[in-house]
Backbone bond lengths (Angstrom), bond angles and torsions (degrees), N, CA, C in turn:
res aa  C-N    CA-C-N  psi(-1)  N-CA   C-N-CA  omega(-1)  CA-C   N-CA-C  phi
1 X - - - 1.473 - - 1.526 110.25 -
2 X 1.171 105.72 149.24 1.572 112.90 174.73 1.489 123.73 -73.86
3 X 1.609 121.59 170.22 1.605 127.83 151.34 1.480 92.32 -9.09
4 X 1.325 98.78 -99.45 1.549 142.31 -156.50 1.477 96.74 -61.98
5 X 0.541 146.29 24.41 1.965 142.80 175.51 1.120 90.04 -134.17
6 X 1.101 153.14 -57.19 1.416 141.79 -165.28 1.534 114.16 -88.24
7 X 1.164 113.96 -4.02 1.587 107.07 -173.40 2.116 96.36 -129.67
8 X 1.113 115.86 5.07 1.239 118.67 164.85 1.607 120.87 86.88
9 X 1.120 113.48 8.11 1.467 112.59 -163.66 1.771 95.52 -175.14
10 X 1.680 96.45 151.44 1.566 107.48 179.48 1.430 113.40 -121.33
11 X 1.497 134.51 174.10 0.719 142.47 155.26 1.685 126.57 -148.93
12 X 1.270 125.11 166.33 1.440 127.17 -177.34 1.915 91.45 -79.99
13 X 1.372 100.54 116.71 1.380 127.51 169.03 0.909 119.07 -51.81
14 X 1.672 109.89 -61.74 1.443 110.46 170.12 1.315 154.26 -57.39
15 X 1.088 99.36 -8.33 1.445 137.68 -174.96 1.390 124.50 -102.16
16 X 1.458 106.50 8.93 1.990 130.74 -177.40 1.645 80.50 -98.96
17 X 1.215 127.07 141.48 0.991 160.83 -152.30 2.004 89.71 -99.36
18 X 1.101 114.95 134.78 2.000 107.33 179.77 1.309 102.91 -132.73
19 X 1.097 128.73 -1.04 1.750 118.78 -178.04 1.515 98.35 -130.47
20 X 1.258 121.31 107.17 1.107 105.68 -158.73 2.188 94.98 -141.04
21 X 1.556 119.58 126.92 1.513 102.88 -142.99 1.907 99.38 -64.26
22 X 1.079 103.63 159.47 1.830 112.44 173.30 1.484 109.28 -133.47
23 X 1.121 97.23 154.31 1.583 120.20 174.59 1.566 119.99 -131.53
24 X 1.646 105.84 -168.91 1.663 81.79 173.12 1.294 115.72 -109.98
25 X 1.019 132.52 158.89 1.669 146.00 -176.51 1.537 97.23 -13.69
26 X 1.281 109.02 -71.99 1.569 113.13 -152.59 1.682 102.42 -55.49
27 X 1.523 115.19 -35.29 1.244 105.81 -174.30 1.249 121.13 -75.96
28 X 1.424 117.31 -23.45 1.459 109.72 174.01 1.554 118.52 -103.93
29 X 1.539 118.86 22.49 0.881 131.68 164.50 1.511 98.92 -104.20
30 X 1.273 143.82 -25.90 1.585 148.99 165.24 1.690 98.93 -52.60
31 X 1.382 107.24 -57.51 1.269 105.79 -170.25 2.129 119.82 -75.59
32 X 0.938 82.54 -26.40 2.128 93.34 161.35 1.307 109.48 -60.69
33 X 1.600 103.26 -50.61 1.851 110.86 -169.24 1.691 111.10 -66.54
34 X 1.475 115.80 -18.83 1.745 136.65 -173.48 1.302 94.75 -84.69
35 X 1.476 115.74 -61.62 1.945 117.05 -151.52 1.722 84.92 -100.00
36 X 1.595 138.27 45.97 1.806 131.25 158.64 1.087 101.06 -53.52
37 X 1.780 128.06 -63.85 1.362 127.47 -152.47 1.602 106.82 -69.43
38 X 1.432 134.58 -37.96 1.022 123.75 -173.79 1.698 106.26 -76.84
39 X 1.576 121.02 -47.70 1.223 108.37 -178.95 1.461 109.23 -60.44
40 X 1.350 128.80 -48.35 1.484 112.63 161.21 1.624 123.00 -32.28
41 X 1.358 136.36 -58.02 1.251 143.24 179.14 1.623 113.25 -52.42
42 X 1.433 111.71 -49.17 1.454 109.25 -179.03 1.599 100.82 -67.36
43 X 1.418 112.38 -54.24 1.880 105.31 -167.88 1.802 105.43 -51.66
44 X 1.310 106.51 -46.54 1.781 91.96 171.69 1.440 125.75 -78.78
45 X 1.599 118.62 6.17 1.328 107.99 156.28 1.550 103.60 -90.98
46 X 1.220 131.36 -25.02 1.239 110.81 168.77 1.362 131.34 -11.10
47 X 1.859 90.36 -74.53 0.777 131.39 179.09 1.906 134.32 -59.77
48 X 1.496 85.71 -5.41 1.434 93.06 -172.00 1.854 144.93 73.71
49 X 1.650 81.57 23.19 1.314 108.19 169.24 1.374 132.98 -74.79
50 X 1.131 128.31 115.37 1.971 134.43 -171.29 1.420 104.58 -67.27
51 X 1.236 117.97 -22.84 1.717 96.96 -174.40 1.709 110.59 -67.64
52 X 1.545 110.95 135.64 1.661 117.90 178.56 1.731 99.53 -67.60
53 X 1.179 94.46 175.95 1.762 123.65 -171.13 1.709 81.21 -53.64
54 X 1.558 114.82 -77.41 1.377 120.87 -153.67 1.529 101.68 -64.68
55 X 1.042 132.88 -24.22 1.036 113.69 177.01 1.687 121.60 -84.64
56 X 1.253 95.72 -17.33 1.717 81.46 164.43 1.537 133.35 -103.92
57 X 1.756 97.03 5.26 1.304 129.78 167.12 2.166 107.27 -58.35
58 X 1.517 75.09 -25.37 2.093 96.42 -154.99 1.673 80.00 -85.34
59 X 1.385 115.93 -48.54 1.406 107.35 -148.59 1.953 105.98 -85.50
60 X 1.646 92.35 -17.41 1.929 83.30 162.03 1.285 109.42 -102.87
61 X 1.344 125.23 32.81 1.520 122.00 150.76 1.893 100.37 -84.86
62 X 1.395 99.97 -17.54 2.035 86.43 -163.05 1.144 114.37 95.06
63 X 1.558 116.54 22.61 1.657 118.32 146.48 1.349 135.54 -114.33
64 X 1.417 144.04 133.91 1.007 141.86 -140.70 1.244 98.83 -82.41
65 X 1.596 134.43 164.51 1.682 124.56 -166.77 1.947 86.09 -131.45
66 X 1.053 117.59 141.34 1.416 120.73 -178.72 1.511 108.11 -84.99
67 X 1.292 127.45 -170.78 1.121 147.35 -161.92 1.761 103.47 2.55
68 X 1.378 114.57 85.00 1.896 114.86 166.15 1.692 77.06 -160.80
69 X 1.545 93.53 163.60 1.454 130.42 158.25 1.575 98.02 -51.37
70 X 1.565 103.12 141.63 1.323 107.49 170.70 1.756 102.96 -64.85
71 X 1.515 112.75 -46.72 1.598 123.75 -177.32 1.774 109.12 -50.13
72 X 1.172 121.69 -4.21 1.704 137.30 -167.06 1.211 87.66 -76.52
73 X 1.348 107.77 -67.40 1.581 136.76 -126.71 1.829 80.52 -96.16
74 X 1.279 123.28 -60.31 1.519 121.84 -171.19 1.612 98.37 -28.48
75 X 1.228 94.53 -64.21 2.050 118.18 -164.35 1.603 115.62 -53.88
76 X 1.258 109.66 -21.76 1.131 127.44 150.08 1.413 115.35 -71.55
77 X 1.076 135.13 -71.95 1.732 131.02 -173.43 1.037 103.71 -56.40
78 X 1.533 146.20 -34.09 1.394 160.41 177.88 1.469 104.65 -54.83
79 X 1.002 105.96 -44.63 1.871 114.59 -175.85 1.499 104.71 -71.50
80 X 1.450 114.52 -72.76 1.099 126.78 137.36 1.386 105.83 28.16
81 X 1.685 95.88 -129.19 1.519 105.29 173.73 0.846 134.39 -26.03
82 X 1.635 133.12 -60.69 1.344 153.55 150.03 1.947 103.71 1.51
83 X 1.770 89.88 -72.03 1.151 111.68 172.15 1.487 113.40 -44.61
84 X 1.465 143.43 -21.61 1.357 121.04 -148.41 1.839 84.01 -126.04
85 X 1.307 97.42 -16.58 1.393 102.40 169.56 1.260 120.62 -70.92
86 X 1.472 129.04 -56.49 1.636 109.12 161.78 0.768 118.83 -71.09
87 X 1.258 147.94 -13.02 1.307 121.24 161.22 1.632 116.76 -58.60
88 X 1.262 126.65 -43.38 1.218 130.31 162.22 1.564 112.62 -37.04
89 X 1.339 126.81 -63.15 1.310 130.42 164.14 1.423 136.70 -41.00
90 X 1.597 101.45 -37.76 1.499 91.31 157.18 1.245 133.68 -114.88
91 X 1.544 105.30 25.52 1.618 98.65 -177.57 1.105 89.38 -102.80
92 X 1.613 143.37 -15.01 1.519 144.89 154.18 1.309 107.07 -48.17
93 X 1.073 143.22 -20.06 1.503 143.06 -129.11 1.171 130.95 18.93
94 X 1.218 115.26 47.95 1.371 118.05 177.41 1.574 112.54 -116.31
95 X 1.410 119.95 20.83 1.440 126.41 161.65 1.687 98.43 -53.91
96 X 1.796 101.90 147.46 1.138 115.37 152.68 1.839 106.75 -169.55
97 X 1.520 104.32 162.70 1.298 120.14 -174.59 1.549 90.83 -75.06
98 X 1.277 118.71 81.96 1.802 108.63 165.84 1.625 110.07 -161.36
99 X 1.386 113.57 168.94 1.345 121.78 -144.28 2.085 101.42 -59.18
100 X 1.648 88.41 -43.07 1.682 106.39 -171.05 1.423 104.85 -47.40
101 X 1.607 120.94 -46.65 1.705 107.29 -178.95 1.246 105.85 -84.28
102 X 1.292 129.47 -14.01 1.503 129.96 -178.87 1.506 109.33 -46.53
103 X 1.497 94.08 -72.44 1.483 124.86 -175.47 1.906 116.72 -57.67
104 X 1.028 96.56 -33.75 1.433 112.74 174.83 1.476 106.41 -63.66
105 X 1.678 117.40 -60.50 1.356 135.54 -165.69 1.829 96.59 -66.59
106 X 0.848 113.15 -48.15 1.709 123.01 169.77 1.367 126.24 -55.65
107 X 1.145 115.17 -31.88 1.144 140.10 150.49 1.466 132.29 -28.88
108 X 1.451 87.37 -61.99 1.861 109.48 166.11 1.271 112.80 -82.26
109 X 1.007 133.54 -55.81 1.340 148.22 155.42 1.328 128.58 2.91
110 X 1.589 113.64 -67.53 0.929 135.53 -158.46 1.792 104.59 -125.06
111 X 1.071 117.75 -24.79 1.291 107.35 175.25 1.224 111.55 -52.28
112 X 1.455 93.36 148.17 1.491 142.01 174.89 2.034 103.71 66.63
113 X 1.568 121.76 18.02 1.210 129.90 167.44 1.043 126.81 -83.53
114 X 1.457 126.59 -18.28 1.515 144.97 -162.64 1.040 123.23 -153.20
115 X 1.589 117.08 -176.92 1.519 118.45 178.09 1.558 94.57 -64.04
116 X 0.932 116.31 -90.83 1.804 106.38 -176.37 1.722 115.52 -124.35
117 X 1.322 89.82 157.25 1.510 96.99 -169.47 1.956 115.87 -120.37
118 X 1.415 118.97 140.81 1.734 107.66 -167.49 1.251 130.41 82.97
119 X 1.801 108.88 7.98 1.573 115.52 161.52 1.226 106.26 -127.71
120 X 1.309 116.41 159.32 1.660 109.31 146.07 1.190 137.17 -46.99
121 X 1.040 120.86 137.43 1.433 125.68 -173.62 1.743 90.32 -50.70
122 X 1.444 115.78 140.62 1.456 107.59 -178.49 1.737 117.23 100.91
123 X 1.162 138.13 -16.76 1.500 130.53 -103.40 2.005 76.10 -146.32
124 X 1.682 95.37 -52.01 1.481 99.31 -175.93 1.777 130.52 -102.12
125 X 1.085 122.57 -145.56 1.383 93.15 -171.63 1.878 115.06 -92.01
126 X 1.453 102.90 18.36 1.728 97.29 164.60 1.372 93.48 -119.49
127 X 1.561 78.49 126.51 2.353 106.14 171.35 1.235 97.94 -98.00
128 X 1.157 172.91 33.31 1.443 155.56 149.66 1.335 143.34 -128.23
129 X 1.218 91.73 -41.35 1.393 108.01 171.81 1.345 144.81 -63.45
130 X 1.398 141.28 65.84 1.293 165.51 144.42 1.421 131.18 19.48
131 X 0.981 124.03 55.25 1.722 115.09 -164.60 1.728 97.87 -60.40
132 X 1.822 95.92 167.96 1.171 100.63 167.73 1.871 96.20 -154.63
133 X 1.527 90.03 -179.37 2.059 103.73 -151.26 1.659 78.52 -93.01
134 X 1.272 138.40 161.33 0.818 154.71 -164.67 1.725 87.47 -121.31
135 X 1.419 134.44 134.61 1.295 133.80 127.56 1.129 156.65 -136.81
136 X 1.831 117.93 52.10 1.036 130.39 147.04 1.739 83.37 101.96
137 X 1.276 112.12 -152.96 1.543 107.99 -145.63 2.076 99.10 -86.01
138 X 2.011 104.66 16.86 1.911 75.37 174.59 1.520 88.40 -126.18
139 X 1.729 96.21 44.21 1.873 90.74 154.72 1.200 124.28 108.43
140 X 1.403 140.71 -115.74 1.479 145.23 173.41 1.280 114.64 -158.35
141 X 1.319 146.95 -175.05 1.228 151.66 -148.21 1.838 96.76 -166.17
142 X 0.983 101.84 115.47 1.652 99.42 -175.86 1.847 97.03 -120.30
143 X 1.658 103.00 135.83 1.621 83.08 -173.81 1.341 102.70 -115.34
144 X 1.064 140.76 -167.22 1.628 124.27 148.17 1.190 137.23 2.87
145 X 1.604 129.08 113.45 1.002 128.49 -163.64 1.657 107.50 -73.09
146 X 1.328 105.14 168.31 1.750 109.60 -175.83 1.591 99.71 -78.84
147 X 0.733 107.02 155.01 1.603 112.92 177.03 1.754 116.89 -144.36
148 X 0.978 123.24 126.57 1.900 118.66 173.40 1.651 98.29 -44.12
149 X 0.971 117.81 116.06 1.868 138.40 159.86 1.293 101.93 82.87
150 X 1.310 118.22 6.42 1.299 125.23 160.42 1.984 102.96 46.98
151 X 1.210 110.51 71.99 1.333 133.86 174.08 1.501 115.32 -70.15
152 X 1.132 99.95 -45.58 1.751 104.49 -175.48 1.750 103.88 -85.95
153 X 1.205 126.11 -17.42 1.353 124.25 -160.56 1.702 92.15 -99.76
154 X 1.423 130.35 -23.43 1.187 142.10 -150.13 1.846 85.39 -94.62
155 X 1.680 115.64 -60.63 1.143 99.88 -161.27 1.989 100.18 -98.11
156 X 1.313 133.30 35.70 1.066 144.73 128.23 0.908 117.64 -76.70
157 X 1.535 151.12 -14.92 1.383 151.52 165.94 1.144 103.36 -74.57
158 X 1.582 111.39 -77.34 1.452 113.31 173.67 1.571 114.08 -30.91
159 X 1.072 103.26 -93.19 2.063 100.91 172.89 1.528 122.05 -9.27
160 X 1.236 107.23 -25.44 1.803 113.95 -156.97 1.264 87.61 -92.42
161 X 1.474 119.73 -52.89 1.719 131.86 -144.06 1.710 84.20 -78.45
162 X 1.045 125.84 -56.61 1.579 125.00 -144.04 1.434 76.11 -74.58
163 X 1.564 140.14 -74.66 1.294 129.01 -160.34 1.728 135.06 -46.10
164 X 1.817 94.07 -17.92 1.609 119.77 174.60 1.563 94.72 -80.87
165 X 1.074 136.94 3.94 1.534 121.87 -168.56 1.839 93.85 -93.39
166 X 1.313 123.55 -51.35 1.306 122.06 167.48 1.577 109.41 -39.48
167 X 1.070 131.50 -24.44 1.484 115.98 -178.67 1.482 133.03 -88.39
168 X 1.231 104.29 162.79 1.816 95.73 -166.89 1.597 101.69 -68.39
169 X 1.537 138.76 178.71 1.085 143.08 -165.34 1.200 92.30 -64.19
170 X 1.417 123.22 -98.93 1.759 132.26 -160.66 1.753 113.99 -52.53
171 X 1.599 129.60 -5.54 0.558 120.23 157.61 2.160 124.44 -79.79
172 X 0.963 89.66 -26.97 1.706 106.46 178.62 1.278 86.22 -70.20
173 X 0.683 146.60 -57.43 1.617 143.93 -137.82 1.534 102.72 -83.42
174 X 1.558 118.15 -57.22 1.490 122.38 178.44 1.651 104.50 -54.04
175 X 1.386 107.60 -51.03 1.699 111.54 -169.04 1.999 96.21 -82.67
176 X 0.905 115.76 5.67 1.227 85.28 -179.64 2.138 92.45 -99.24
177 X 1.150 111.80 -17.80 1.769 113.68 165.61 0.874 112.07 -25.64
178 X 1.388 91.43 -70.71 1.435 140.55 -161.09 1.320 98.72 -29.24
179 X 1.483 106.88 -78.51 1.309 144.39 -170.43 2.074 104.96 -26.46
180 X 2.273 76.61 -70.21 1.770 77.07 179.83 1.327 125.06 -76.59
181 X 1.116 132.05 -1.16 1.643 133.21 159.24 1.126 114.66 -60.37
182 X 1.861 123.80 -56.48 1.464 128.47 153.64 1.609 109.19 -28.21
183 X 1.003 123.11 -101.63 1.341 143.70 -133.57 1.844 110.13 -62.86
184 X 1.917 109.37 -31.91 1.233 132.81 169.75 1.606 107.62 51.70
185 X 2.085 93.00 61.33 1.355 102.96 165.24 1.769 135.64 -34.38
186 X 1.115 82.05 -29.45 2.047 93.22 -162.39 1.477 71.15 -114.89
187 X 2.008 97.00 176.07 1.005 114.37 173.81 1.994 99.10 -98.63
188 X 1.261 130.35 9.22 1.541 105.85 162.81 2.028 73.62 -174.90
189 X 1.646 103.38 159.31 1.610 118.11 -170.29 1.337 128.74 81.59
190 X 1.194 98.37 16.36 1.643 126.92 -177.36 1.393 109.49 -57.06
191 X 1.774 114.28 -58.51 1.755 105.66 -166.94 1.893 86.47 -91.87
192 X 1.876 137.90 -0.40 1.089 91.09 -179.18 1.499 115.78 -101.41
193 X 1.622 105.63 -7.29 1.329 119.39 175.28 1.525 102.98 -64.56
194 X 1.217 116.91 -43.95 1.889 117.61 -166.13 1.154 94.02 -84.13
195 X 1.684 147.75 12.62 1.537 146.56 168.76 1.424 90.99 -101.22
196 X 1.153 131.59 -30.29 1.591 123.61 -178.20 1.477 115.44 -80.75
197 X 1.389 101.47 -42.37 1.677 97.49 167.15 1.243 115.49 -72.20
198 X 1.571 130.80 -25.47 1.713 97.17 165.98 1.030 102.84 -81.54
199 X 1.273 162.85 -58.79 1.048 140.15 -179.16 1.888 126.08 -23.99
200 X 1.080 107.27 -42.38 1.359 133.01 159.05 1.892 101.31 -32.02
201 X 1.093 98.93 -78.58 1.276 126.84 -176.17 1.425 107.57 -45.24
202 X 1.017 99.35 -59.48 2.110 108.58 -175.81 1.407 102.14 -70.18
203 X 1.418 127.47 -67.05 1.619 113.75 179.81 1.521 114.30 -48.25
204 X 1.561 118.47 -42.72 1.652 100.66 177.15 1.066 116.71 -65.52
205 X 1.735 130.52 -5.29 1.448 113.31 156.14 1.116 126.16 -100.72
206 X 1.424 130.29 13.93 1.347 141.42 171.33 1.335 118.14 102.04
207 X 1.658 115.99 24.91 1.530 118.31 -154.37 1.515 80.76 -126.80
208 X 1.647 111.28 143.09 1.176 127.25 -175.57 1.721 97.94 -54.32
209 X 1.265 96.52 169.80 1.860 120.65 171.92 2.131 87.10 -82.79
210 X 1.529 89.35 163.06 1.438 130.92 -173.03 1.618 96.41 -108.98
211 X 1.157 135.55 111.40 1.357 140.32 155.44 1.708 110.28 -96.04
212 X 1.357 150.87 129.27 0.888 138.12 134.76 1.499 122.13 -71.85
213 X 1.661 105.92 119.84 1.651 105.48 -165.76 1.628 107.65 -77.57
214 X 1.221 90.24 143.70 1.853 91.98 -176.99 1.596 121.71 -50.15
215 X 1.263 102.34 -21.97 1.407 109.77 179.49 1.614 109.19 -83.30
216 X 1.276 109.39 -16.16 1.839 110.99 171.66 1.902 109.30 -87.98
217 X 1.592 107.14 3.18 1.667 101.75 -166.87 1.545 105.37 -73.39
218 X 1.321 128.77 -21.39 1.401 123.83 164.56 1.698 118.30 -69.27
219 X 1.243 117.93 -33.63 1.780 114.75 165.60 1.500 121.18 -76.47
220 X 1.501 85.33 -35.58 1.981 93.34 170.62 1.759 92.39 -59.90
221 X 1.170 129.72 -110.20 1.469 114.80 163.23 1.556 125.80 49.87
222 X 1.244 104.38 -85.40 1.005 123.75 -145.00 1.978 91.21 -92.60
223 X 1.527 114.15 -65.72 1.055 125.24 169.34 1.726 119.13 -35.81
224 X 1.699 112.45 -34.94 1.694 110.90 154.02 1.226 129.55 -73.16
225 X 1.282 117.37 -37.42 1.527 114.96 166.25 1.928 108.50 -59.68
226 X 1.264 122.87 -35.02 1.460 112.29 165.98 1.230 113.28 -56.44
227 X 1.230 123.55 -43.96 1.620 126.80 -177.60 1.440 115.95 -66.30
228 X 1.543 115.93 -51.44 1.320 113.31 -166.39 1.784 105.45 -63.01
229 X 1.734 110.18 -11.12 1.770 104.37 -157.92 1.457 90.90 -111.89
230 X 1.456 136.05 -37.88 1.646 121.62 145.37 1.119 147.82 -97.02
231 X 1.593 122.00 23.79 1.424 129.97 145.27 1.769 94.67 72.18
232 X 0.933 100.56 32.79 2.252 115.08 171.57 1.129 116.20 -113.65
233 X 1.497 137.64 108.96 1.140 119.69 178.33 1.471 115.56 -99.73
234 X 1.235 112.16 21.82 1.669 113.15 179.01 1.617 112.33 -63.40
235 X 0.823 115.82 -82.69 1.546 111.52 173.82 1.553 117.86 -38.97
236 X 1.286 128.97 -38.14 1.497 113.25 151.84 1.275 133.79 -44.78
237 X 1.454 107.71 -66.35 0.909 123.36 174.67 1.864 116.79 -32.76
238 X 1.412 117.38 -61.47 1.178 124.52 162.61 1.615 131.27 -43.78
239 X 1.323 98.18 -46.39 1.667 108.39 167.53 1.343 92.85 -59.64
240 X 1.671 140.52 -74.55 1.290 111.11 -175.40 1.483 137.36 -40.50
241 X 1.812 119.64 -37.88 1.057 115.00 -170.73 2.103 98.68 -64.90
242 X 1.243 119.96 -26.92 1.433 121.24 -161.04 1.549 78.78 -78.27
243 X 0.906 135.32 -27.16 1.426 107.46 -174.96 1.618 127.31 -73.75
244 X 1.297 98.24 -17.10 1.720 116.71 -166.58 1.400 107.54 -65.31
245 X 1.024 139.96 119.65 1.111 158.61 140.84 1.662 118.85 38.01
246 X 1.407 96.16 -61.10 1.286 126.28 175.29 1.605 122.34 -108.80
247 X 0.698 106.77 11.01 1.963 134.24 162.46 1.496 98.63 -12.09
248 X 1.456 126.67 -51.23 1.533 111.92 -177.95 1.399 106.58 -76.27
249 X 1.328 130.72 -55.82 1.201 117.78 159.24 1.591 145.44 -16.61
250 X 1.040 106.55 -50.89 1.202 132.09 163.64 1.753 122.34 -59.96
251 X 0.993 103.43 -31.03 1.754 120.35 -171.86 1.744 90.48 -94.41
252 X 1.224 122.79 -36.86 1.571 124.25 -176.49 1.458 112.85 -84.45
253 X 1.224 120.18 -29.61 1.891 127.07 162.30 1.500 93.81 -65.05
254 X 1.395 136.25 -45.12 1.389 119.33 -143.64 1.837 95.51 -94.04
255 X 0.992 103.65 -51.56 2.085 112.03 158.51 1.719 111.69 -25.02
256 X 1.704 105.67 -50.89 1.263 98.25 -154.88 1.948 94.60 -78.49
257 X 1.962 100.63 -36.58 1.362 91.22 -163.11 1.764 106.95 -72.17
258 X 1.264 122.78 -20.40 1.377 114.00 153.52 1.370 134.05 -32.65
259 X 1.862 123.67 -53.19 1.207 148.10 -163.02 1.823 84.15 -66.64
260 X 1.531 108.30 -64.37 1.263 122.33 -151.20 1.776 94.28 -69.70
261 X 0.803 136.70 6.38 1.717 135.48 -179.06 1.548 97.46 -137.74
262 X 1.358 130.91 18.18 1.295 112.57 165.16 1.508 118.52 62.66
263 X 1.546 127.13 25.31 0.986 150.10 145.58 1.543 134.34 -31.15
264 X 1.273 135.04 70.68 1.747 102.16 177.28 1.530 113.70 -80.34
């Protein structure tokens, strides 16, 4: 089986971005540990969370913020932590694309949001029940059914991870999102747990973290519902690279290595 046959979805290859600038661990793990509050703020607007910038600026100082849902404020500390947890993981170097930090990172994530949080859907004590992606007026996205020990979801992971090992860094990392947004390992924390593992992925090679800015959560949006209904991750994929940090950079390596391969 192919890339793309085993991980559910394709994209134009050529068009993944390959020179992309690096540093070493500590520095772009310095710079994750600086920009927490904002990558915290954008992942819960993702998500559709009311608390403002400053107020959740207030609430990872360790002060309580008045008038929100306690569940607001949880989803926030959840990110949070989550957040301080890979970073912990890979400045140890012990990041890796595998189920143990998955499940772990999900763990935090998602607790106390759902039926259960840090297994496979399947894995804990609900066997049946099926979530699906909601997308707006062309319907729903149903992925894999739940299964007791979740057999099929276990060796679709596996399949995905070993086949992402052939890929260059920042490309594994975008498609491996990808991957868990598709496939909807857990039953809910799916695209923010699989935003932490690429990120995961990119700092253990010295490549800044991926923030989606809150002000991009309506194109992010919109740009997944294209994905989840034609199984392409090119245009994702790209919206992520524009998000990176260094985004012009990146567009000027990929220009030049075009020129230099006779590219139009």
């Amino acid at each position: 089986m192919t890339l793309f046959d085993v991980l559910g979805f394709q994209w134009d290859r050529s068009a993944v971005p390959v020179s992309i600038p690096s540093y070493s661990v500590e520095r772009v793990c310095f710079r994750f540990h600086k920009m927490l509050p904002e990558f915290v703020w954008d992942a819960s607007m993702l998500e559709g969370n009311p608390l403002t910038f400053p107020e959740v600026k207030t609430l990872l100082d360790g002060i309580t913020v008045g008038g929100h849902r306690i569940s607001d404020q949880e989803q926030v500390l959840n990110l949070a932590e989550s957040s301080r947890r890979l970073l912990a993981i890979v400045k140890s170097g012990q990041f890796e694309l595998s189920k143990l930090v998955f499940t772990e990172l999900n763990g935090i994530v998602a607790r106390n949001e759902v039926l259960e949080w840090g297994v496979f859907r399947g894995e804990g004590q609900e066997k049946n029940y099926t979530p699906d992606v909601a997308l707006g007026e062309h319907g729903r996205y149903t992925p894999l059914r739940t299964l007791s020990g979740a057999p099929e979801l276990n060796q679709v992971f596996y399949d995905g991870v070993t086949a992402l090992q052939a890929c260059a860094p920042f490309e594994r990392a975008t498609a491996f999102f990808l991957f868990g947004a598709l496939q909807q390992f857990f039953f809910d924390g799916n695209k923010r747990t699989s935003r932490f593992m690429m990120n995961g992925v990119l700092m253990s090679h010295g490549i800044d973290a991926i923030s989606i800015p809150a002000a991009k959560a309506r194109e992010f949006n919109e740009k997944m519902v294209r994905f989840y209904l034609s199984k392409d991750a090119t245009e994702m994929m790209a919206f992520l690279a524009s998000c990176h940090p260094e985004t012009e950079e990146i567009l000027l390596r990929a220009e030049d290595h075009h020129h230099d391969n006779g590219i139009n």
